[in-house]
Residue frames as qw, qx, qy, qz and C-alpha x, y, z in Angstrom:
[[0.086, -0.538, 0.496, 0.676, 92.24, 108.61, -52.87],
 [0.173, 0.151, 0.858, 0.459, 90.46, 106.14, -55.26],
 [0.206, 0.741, 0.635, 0.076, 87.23, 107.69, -55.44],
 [0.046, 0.646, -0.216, -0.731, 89.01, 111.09, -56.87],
 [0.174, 0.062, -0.697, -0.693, 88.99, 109.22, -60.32],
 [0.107, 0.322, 0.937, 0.081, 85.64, 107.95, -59.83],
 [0.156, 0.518, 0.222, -0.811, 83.92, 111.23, -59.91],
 [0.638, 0.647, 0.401, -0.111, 81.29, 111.66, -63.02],
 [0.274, -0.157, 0.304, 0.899, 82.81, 113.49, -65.55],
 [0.112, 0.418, -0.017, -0.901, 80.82, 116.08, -67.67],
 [0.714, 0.496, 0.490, -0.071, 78.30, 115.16, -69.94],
 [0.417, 0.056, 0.433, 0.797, 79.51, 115.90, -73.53],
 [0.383, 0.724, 0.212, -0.533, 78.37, 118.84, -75.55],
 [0.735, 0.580, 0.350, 0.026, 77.49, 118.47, -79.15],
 [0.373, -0.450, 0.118, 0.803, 79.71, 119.67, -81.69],
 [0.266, 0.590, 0.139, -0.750, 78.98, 122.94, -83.33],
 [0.356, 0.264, -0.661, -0.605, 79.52, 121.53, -86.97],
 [0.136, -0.397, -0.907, -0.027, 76.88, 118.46, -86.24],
 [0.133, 0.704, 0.526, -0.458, 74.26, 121.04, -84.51],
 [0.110, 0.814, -0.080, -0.564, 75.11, 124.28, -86.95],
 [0.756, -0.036, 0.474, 0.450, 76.31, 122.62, -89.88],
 [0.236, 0.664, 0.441, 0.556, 75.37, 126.10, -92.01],
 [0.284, -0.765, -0.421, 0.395, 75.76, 128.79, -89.05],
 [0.340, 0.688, 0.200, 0.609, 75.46, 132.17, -90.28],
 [0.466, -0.591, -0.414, 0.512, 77.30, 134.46, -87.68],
 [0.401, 0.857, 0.288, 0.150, 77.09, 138.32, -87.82],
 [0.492, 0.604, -0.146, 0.610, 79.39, 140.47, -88.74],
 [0.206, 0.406, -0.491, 0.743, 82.24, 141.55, -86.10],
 [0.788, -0.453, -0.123, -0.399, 80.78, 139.06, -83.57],
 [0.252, 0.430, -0.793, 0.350, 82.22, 137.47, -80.47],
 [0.692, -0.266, -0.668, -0.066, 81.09, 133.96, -78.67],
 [0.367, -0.548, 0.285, -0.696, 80.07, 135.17, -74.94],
 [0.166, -0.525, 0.828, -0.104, 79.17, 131.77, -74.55],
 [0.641, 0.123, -0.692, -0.306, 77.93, 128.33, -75.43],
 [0.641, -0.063, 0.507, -0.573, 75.53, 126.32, -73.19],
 [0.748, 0.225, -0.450, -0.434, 74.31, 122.45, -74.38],
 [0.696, -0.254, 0.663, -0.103, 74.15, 118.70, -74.29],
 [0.521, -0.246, 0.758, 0.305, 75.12, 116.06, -76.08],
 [0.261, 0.660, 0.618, 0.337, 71.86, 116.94, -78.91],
 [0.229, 0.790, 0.188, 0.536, 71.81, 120.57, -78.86],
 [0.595, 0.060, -0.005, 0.801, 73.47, 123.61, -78.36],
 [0.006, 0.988, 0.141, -0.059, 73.03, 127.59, -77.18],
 [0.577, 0.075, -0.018, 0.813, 75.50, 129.65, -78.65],
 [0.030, 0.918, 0.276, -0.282, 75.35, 133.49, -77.05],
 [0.611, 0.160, 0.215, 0.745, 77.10, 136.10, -78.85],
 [0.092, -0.751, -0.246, 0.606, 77.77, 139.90, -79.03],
 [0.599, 0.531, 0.406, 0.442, 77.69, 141.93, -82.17],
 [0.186, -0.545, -0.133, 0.807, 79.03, 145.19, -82.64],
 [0.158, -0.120, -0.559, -0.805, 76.19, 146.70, -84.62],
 [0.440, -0.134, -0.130, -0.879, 72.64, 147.83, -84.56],
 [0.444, 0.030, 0.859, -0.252, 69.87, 145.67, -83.66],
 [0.517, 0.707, 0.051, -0.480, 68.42, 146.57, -86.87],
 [0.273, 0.544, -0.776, -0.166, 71.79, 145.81, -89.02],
 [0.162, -0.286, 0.944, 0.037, 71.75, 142.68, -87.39],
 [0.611, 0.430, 0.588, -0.311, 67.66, 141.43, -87.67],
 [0.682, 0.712, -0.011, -0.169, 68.54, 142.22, -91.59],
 [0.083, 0.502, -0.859, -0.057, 71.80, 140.62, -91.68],
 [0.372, -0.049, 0.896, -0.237, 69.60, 137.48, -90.41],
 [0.617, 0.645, 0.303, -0.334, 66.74, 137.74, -92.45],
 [0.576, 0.670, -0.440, -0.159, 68.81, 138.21, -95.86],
 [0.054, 0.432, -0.900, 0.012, 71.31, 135.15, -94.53],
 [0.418, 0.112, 0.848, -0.307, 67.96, 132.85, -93.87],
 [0.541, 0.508, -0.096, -0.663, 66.82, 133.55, -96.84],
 [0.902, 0.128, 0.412, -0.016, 65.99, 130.65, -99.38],
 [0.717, 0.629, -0.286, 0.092, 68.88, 131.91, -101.95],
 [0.186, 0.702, -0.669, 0.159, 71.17, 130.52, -99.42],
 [0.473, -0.065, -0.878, -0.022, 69.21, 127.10, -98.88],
 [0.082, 0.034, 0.587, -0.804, 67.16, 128.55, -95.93],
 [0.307, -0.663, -0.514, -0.449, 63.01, 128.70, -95.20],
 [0.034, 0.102, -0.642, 0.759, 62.50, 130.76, -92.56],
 [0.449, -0.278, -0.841, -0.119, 59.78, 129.54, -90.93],
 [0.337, -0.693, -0.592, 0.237, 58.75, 131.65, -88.02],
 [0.382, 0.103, -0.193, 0.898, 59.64, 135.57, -86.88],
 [0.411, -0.810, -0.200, -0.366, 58.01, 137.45, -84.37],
 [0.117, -0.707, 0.227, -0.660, 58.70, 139.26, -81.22],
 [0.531, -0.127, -0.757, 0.360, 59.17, 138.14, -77.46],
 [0.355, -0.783, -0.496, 0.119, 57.71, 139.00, -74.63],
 [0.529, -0.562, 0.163, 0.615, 61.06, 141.29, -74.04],
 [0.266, 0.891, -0.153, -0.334, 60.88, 143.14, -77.80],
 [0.278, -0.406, 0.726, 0.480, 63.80, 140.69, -79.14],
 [0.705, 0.350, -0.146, -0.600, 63.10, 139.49, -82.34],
 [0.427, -0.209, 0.880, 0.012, 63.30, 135.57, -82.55],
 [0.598, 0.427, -0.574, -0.361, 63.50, 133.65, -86.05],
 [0.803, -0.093, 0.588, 0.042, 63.17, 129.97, -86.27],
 [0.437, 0.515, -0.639, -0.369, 64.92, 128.95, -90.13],
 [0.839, -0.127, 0.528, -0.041, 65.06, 125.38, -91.62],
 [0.371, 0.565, -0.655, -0.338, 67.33, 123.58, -94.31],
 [0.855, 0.158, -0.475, -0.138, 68.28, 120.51, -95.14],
 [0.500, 0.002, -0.686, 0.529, 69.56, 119.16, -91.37],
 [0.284, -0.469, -0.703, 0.453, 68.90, 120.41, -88.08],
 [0.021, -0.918, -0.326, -0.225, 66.51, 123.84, -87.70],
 [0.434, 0.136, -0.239, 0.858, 68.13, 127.22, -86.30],
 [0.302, -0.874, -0.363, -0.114, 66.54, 129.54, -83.87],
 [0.504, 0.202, -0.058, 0.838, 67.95, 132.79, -83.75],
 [0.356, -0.827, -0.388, 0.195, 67.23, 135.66, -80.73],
 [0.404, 0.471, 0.053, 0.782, 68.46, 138.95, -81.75],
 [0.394, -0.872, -0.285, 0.049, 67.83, 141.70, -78.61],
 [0.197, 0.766, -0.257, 0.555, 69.43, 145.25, -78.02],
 [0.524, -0.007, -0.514, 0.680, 72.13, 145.77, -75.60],
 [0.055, -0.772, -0.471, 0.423, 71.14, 148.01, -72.76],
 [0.163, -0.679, -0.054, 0.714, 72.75, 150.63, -74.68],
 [0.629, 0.677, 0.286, -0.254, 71.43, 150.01, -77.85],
 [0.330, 0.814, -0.378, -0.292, 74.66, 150.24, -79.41],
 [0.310, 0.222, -0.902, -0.204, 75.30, 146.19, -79.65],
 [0.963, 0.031, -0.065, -0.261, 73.10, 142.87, -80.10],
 [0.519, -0.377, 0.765, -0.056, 73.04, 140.11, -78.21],
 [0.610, 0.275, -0.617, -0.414, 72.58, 136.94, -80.37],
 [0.469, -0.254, 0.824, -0.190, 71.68, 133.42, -79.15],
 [0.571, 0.322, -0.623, -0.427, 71.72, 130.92, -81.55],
 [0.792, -0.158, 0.502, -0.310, 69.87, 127.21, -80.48],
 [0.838, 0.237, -0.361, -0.332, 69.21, 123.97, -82.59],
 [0.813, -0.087, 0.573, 0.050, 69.65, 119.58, -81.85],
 [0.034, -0.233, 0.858, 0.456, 70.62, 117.21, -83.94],
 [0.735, -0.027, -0.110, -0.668, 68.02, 115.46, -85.84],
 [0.073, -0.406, 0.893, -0.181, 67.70, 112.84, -83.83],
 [0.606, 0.234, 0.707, -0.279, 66.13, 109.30, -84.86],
 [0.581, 0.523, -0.187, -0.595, 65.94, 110.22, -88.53],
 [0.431, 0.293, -0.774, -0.361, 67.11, 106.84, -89.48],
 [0.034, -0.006, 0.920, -0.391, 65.33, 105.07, -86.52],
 [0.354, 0.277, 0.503, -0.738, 61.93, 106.40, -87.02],
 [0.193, 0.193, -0.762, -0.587, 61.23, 104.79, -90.47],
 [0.805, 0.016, 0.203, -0.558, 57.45, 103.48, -90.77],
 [0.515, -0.188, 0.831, -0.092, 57.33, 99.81, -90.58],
 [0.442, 0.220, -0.575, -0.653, 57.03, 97.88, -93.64]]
């Protein structure tokens, strides 16, 4: 009976305001689910809307009038279209890909914490 409490428990998973502190989500979306460790985070989600609507819902919300650089956007092997963005805190990597039936988009949103930024200070 004593080694029932002794059992590992779960690692923690990050929370979403420390990984996402800026997370643009698209319109009439729902959280499918959410994968991570204790530094970073997969959130999957479903949109009900175009894959088009949504790659330009992302693209205008990563945009630098809303503190964004997007930094990367090109295609997978699989036709999805996968953005990397960066601001001021942790990056955002966003995978946009048509349902089979083309009439909603998945989403998976990534990103860590930045971890070490006060640890990695060159040596005076």
């Amino acid at each position: 009976m004593a080694l029932i409490g002794c059992r590992d428990k779960p690692p923690e998973m990050a929370k979403v305001s420390e990984v996402f502190p800026n997370l643009p989500l698209p319109p009439a979306a729902s959280l499918v689910s959410r994968e991570g460790s204790a530094d970073a985070l997969k959130l999957t989600l479903i949109a009900k809307a175009r894959p088009a609507d949504v790659e330009a819902y992302y693209r205008e919300a990563l945009s630098s009038k809303n503190g964004w650089r997007l930094v990367g956007d090109t295609r997978d092997a699989e036709g999805a279209l996968v953005l990397l963005a960066q601001q001021n805190g942790p990056a955002l990597w966003v995978r946009i890909q048509s349902t089979d039936d083309s009439v909603m988009t998945k989403v998976e949103l990534a990103g860590a914490l930045l971890s070490g930024a006060k640890e990695n200070k060159p040596a005076s």
